[in-house]
N, C-alpha and C positions, 0 to 999 in steps of 0.2 A: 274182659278178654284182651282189649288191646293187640286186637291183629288185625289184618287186612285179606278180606278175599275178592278176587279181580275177577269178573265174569264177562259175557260178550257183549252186553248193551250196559252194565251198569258193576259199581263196584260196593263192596258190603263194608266197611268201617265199625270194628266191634267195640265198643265203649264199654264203661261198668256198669252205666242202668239205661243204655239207649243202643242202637245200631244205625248209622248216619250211610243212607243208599246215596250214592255219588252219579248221577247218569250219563251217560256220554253223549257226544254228538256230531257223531258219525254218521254218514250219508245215508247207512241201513239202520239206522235207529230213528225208532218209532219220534215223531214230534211231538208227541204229548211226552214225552221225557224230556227233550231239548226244552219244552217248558216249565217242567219242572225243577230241572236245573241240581237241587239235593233235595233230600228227606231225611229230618231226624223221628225216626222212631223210636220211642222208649216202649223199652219189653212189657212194661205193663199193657202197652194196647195191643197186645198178639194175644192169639188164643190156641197159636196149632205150627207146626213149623214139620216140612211132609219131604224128602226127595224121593225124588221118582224120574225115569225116563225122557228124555226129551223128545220133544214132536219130529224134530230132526236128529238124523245118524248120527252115532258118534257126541252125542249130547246131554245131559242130564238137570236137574230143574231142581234148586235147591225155593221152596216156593214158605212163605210165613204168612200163616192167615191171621188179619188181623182180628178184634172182636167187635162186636156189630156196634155201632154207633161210635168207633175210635176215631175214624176215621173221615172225615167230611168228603173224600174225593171217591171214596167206594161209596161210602151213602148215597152221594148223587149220583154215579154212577148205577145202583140199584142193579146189578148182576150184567150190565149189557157193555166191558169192556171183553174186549177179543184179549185172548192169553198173551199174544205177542206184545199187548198195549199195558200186560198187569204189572205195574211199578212194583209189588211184593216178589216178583218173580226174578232168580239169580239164574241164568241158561248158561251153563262151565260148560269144557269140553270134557269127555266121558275119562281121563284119563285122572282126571282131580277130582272124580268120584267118592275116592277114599276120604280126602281131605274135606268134600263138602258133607259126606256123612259124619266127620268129628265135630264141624261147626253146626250141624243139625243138632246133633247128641248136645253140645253146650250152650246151645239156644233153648231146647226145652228143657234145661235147669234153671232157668233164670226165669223163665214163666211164671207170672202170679199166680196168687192161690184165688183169683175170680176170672182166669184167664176163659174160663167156659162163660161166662157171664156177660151180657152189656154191658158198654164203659157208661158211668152217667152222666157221660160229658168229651168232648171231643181230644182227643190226647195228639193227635199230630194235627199241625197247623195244615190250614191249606192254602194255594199261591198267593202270595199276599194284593192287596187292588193297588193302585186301578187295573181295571183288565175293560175292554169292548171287544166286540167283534159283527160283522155284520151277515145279519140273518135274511132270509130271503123279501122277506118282508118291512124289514128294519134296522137301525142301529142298534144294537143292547149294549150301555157305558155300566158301569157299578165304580164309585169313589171311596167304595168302605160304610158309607151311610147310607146311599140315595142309590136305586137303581131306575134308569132314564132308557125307554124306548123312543125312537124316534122314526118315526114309518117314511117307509120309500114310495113313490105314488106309484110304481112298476112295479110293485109288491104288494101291497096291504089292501086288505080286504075295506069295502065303502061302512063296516060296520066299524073299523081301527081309524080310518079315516073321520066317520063322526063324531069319534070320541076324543081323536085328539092326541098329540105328542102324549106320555103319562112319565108319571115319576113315582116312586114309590119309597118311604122310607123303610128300613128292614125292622122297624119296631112296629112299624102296619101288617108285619108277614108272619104267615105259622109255617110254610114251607117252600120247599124248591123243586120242583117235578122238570126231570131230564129225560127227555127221549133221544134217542140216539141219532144223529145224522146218515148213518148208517143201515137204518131201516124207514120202512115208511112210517110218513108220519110224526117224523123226528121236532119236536121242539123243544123249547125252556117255558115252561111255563109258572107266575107265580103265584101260592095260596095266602089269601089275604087270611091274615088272622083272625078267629069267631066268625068269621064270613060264610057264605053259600059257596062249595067248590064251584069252578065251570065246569057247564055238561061238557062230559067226555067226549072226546073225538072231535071238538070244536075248537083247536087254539090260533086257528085263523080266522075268526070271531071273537078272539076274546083277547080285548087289549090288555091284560095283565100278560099275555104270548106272545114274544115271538116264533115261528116256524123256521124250520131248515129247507133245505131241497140240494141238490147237486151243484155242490163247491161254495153253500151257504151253512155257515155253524157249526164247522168242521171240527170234529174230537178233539183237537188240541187246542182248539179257541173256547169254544162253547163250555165243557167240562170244568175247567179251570173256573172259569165266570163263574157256574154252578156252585161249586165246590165252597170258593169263595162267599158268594152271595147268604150259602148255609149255613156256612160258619158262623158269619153275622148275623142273623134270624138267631140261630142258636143261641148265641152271646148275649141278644136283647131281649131273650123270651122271659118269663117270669119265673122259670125255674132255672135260667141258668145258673149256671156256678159261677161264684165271682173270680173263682183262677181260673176259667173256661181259657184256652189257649190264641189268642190272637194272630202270633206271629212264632218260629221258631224260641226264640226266648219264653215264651210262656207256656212252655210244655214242661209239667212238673216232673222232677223225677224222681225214678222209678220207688217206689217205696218196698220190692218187695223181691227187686235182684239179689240180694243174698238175705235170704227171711231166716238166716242163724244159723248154726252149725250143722253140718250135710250128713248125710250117709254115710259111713266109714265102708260100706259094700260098692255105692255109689262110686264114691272118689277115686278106690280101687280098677274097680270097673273102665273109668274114665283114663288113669295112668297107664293101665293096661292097651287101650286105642292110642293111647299116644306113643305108647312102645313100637305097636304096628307102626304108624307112621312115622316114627324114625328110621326104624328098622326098612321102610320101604321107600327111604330118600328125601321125603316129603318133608323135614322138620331135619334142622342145624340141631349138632350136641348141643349148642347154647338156648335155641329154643325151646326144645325137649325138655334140658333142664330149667329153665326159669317156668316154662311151663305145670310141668312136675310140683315145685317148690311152691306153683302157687296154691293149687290144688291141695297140696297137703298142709296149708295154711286155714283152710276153711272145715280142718277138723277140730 
């Protein structure tokens, strides 16, 4: 596509097999985006791309789901981020409505054909380590290999205390269990691989946890760790893929952005939206046309 659309927390960057989100950081913008700084997503890890209404007047939501397991920071995430904190999410003001429904329309052509499907392997990278943060009860460090609790005596339970500072390599892990700091009960908890889970509702009892609590493992600290932490688990496990994505450079691309010559009803259909947004200011005659010309290159 090679365009650019500017939105209020973050900006959409359209590439030929990927779309590179840019996030700002601005005083009203969320801080798990000022952490995460960019995203390249390749179209292969989406599965749905939707506008609709924004929560606020005057707003509109240009929103692309990814598909289940693309993702390492929705994975850990597990459905408990608030809408204002979803990095998928473009909030335009209502009057580039028109313009965000054309980028809608040319995102779901470039969708794979297992775009309904799990990815078998993760396709966007997540923040790269080190990352720490400190949890109510603890320090959590992660180096990329090792991840290192270290208990606070004004925190940790006498049962984290007899066990000990802990370290854990990510080829000893099968997963990463994120509760949100935002509800009760919020920890990072990790599953040892072939192991016995810990009983539920105990991860201040159980030294492979840290806990949260009020202004401890705050969404922008904790998540990131998460996200990270399962990347790596992922990448060590026994079925990973050996191109499993480590860092923005090892996100492969797309194989399936132009899967061969299009619709000729399609293309037409598409020329036709782009006439409207000429026609209604929104696109230079030069746009328009190279626009145009691309499109009727792909018959």
């Amino acid at each position: 596509m090679g365009d650019v659309l500017a939105g209020i927390h973050s900006t959409w960057e359209f590439d030929t097999d990927s779309v590179l989100i840019r996030f700002e950081r601005g005083i009203r913008t969320p801080k798990l985006f000022h952490v995460l700084g960019e995203r390249r997503v390749p179209y292969e890890a989406l599965s749905a791309v939707e506008l609709a209404p924004g929560g606020k007047r005057g707003t509109v939501v240009l929103r692309a789901e990814p598909r289940l397991g693309a993702d390492p920071l929705l994975e850990a995430a597990a459905g408990q981020l608030k809408d204002g904190c979803d990095p998928y999410r473009l909030v335009l003001p209502a009057e580039r409505e028109t313009l965000a429904d054309y980028y809608a329309t040319e995102l779901r052509a470039v969708l794979g054909a297992d775009a309904d499907k799990p990815a078998e392997h993760h396709l966007v990278a997540a923040p790269a380590p080190p990352h720490s943060f400190k949890a109510y009860d603890g320090k959590a460090s992660f180096d990329g290999k090792t991840v290192f609790f270290r208990w606070f005596w004004t925190g940790a339970s006498s049962t984290k205390w007899k066990a000990g500072d802990q370290s854990f390599q990510v080829t000893e892990l099968e997963d990463v269990e994120w509760r949100s700091p935002e509800v009760t009960g919020g920890h990072l908890r990790l599953l040892p691989r072939g192991g016995k889970a810990p009983e539920e509702g105990e991860p201040d009892k159980d030294p492979a946890s840290v806990v949260f609590g009020i202004g401890y493992g705050l969404v922008h600290e904790s998540l990131p760790f998460a996200a990270s932490v399962l990347e790596a688990v992922r990448a060590a496990g026994p079925e990973a893929s050996l191109e499993g994505p480590s860092s923005p450079q090892g996100i492969r691309p797309s194989r399936t952005a132009h899967p061969g010559r299009s619709d000729p009803a399609d293309i037409a259909e598409r020329i036709r939206h782009l006439g409207e947004l000429h026609e209604a200011g929104l696109l230079t005659d030069d746009e328009f046309t190279k626009k145009k010309t691309d499109l009727l290159a792909e018959l």
